[in-house]
VEXLUMGU-187215 format. One record per residue: residue in one letter; chain; y, x, z of N, C-alpha, C in turn. Coordinates in Angstrom, 3 decimals, always signed. Layout:
N
- a / A / Y / X / Z / Y / X / Z / Y / X / Z $
...
This chain:
100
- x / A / -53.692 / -32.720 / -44.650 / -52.893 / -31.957 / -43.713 / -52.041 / -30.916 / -44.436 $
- x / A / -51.944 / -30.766 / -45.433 / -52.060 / -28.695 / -45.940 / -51.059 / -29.646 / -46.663 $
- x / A / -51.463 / -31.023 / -47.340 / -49.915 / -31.462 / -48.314 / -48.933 / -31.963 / -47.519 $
- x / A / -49.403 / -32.640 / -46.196 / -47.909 / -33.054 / -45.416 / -47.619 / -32.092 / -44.888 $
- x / A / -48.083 / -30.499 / -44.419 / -47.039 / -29.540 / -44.315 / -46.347 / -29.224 / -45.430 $
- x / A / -46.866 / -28.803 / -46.544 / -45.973 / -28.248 / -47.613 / -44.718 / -29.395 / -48.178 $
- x / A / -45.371 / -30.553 / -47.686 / -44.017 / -31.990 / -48.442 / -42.923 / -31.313 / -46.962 $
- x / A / -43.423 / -31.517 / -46.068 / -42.142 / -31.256 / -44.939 / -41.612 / -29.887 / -44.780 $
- x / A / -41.963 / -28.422 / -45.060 / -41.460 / -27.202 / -45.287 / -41.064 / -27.038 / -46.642 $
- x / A / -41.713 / -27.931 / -47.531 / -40.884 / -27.411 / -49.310 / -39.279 / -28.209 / -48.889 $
- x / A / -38.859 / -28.997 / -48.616 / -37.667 / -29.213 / -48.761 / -36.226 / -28.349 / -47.369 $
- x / A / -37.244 / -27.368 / -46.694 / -36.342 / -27.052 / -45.516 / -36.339 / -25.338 / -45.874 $
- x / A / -35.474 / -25.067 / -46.557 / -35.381 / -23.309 / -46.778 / -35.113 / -22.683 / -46.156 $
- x / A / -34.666 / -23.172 / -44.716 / -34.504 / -21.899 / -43.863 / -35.674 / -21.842 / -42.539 $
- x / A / -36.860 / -22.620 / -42.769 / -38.041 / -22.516 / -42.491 / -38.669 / -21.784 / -42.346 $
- x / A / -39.360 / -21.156 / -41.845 / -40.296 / -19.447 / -41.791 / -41.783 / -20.440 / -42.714 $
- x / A / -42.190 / -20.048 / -44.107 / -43.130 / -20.507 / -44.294 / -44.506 / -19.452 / -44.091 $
- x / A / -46.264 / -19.499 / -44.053 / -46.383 / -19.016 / -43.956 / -47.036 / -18.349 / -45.120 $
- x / A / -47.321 / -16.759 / -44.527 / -47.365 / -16.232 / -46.131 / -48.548 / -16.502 / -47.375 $
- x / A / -49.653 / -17.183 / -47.154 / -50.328 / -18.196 / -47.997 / -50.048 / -19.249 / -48.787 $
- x / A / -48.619 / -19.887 / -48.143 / -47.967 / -20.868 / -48.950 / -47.432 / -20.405 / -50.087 $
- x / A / -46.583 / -19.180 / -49.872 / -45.585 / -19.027 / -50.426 / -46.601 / -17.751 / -51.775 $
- x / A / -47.615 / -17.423 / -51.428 / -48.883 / -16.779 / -52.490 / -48.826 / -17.839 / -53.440 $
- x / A / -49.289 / -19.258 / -52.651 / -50.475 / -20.103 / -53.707 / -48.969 / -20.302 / -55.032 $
- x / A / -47.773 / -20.488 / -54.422 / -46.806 / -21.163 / -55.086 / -47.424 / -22.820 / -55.521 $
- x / A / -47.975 / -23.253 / -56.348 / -48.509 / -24.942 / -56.859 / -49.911 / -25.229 / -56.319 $
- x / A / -49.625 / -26.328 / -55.772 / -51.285 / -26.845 / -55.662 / -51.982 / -27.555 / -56.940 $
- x / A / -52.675 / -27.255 / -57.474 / -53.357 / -28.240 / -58.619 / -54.517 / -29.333 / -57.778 $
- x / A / -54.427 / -30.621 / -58.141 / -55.097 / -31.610 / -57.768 / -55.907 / -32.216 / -59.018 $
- x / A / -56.857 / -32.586 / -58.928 / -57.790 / -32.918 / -60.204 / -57.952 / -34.808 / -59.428 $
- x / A / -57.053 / -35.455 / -60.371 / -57.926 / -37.019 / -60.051 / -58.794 / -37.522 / -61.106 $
- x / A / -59.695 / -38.119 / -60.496 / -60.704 / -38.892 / -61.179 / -60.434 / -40.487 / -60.689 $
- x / A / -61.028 / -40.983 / -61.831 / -60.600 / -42.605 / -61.571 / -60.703 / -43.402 / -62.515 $
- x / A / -61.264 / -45.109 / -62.893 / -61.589 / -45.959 / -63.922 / -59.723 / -45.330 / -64.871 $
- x / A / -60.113 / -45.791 / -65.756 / -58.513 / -45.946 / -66.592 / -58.057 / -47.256 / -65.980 $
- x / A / -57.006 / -47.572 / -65.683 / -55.581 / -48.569 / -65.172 / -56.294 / -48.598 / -64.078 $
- x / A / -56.979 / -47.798 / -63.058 / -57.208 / -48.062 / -61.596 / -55.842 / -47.709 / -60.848 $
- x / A / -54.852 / -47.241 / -61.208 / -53.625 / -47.397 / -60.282 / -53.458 / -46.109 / -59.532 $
- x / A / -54.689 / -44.777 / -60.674 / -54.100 / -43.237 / -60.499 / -52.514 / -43.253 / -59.978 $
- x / A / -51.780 / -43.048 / -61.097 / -50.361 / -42.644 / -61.154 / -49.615 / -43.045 / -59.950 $
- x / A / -49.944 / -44.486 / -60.009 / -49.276 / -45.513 / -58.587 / -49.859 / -44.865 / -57.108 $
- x / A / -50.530 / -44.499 / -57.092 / -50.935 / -43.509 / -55.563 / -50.467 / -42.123 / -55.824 $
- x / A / -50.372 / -41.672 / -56.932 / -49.704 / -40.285 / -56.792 / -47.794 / -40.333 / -56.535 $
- x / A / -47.709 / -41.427 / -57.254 / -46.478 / -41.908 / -57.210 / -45.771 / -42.204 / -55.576 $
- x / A / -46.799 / -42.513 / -54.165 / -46.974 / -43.018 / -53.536 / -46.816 / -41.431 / -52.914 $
- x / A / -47.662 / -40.793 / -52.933 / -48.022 / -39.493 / -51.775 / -46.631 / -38.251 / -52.209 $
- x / A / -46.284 / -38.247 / -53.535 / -44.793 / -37.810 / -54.014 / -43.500 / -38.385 / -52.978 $
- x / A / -43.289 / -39.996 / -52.874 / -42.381 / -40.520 / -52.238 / -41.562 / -40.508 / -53.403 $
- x / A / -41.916 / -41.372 / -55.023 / -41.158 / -41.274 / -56.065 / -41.504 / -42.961 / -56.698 $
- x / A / -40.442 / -43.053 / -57.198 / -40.909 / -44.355 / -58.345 / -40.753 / -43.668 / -59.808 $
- x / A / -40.166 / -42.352 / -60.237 / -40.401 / -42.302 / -61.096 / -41.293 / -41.430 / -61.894 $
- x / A / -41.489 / -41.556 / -63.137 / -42.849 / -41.553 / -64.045 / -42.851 / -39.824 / -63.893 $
- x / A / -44.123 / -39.495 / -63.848 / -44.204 / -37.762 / -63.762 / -43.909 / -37.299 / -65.014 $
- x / A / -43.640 / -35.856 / -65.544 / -43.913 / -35.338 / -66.588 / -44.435 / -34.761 / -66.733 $
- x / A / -45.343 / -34.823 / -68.269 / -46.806 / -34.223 / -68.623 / -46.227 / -33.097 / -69.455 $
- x / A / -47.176 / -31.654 / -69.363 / -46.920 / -30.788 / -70.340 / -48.443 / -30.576 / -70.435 $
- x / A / -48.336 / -29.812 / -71.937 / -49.742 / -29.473 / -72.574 / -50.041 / -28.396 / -72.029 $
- x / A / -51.182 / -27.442 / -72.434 / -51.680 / -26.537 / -71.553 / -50.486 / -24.882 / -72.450 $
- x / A / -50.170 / -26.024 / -73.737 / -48.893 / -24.169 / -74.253 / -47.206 / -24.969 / -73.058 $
- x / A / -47.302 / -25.945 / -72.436 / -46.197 / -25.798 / -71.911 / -45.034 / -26.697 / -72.181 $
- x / A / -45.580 / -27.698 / -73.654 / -44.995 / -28.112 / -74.212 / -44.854 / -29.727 / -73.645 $
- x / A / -43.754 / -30.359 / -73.811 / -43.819 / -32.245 / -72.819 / -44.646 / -32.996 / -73.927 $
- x / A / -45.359 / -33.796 / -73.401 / -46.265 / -34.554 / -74.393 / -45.678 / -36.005 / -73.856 $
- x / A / -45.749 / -36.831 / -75.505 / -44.758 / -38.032 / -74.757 / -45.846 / -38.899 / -74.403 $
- x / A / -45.938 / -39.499 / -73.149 / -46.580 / -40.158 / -72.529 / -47.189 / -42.232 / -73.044 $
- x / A / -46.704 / -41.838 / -74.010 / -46.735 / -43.418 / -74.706 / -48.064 / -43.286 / -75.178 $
- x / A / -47.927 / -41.747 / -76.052 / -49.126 / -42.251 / -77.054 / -50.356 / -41.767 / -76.081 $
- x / A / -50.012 / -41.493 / -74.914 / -51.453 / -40.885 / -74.047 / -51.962 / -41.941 / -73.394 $
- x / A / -51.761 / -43.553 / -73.579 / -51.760 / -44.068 / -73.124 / -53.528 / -44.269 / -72.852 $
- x / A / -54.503 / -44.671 / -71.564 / -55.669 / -44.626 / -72.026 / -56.434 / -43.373 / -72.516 $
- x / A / -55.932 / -42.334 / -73.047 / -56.650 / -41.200 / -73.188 / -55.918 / -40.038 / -72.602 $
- x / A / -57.310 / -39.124 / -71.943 / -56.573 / -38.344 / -71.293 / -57.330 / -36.756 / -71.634 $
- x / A / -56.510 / -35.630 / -71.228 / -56.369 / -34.407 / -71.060 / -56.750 / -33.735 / -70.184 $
- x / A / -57.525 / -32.983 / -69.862 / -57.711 / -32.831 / -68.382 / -56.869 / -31.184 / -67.989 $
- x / A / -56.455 / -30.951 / -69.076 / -55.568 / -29.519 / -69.356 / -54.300 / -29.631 / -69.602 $
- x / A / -53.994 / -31.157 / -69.658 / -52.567 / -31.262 / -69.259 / -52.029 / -31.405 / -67.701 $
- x / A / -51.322 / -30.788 / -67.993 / -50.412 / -30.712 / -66.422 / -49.095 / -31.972 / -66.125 $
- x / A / -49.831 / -32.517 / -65.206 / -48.712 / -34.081 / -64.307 / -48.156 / -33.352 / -63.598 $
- x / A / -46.885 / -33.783 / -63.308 / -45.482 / -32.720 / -62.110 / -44.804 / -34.125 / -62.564 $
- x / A / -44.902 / -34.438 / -60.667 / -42.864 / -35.044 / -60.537 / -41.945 / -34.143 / -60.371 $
- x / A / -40.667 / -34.714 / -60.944 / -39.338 / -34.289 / -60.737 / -39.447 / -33.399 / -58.816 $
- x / A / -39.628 / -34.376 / -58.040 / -40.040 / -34.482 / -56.934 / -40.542 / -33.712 / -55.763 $
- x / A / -41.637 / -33.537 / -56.291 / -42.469 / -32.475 / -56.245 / -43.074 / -31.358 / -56.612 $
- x / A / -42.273 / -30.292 / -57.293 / -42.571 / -29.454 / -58.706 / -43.808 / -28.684 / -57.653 $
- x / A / -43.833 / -28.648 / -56.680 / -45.657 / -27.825 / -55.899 / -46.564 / -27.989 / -56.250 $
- x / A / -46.653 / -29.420 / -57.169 / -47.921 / -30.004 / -56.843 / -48.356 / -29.916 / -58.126 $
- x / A / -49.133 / -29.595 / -59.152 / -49.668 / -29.894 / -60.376 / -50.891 / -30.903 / -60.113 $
- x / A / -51.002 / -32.125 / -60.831 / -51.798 / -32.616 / -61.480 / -52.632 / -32.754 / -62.205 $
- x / A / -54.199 / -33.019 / -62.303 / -54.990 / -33.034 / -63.850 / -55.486 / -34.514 / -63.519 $
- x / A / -55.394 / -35.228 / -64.987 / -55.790 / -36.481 / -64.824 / -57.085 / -36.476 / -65.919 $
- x / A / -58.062 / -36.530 / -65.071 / -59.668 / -36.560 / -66.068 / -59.697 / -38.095 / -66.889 $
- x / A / -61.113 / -38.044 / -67.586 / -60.952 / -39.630 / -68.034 / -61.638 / -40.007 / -67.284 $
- x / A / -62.277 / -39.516 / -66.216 / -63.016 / -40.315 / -65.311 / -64.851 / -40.979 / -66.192 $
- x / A / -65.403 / -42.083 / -64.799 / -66.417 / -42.255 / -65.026 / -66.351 / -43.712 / -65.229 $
- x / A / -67.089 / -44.469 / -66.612 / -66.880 / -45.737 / -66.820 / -68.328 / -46.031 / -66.853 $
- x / A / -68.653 / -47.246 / -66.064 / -69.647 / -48.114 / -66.168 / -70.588 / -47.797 / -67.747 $
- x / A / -71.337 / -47.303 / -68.094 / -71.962 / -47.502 / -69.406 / -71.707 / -46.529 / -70.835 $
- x / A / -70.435 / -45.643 / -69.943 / -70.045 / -45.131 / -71.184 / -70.001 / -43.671 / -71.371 $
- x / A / -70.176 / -43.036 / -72.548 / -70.440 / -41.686 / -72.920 / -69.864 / -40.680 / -71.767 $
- x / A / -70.861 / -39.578 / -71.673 / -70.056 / -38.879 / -70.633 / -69.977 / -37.305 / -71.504 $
């Protein structure tokens, strides 16, 4: 509920928002999930984007997304173009058998 208000008042500025929204400024979302379970593709989905988010490190800096492929950060920050409200953390999640 709290993200389909802020998706439908972040794009209308002459909106009265209320004053909690405009406190929090970003929501951070923490996903968990197998690796290639199709994270990105549902965030990609609740954005209303096809394109790829951008990752920064926790100094701020863009980390290129090739070599993160499979390993993850949980202190890096995901943001679409799109949606700059929303911050992202992508954990490595929980695998069948394997080190936690």
């Amino acid at each position: 509920m709290i993200i389909r208000l802020y998706q439908r008042f972040s794009k209308l500025s002459h909106i009265y928002l209320p004053p909690w929204i405009l406190q929090i400024g970003r929501f951070r979302i923490l996903v968990i999930g197998r690796a290639n379970a199709g994270k990105t593709t549902i965030l990609q989905r609740v954005c209303k984007t096809r394109d790829n988010p951008e990752i920064h490190n926790s100094a701020g800096e863009k980390v290129d997304i090739t070599m993160l492929r499979g390993l993850h950060d949980i202190e890096n920050e995901t943001v679409f173009r799109s949606n700059p409200g929303f911050v992202f953390h992508d954990s490595r999640g929980f695998e069948a058998g394997g080190p936690f």
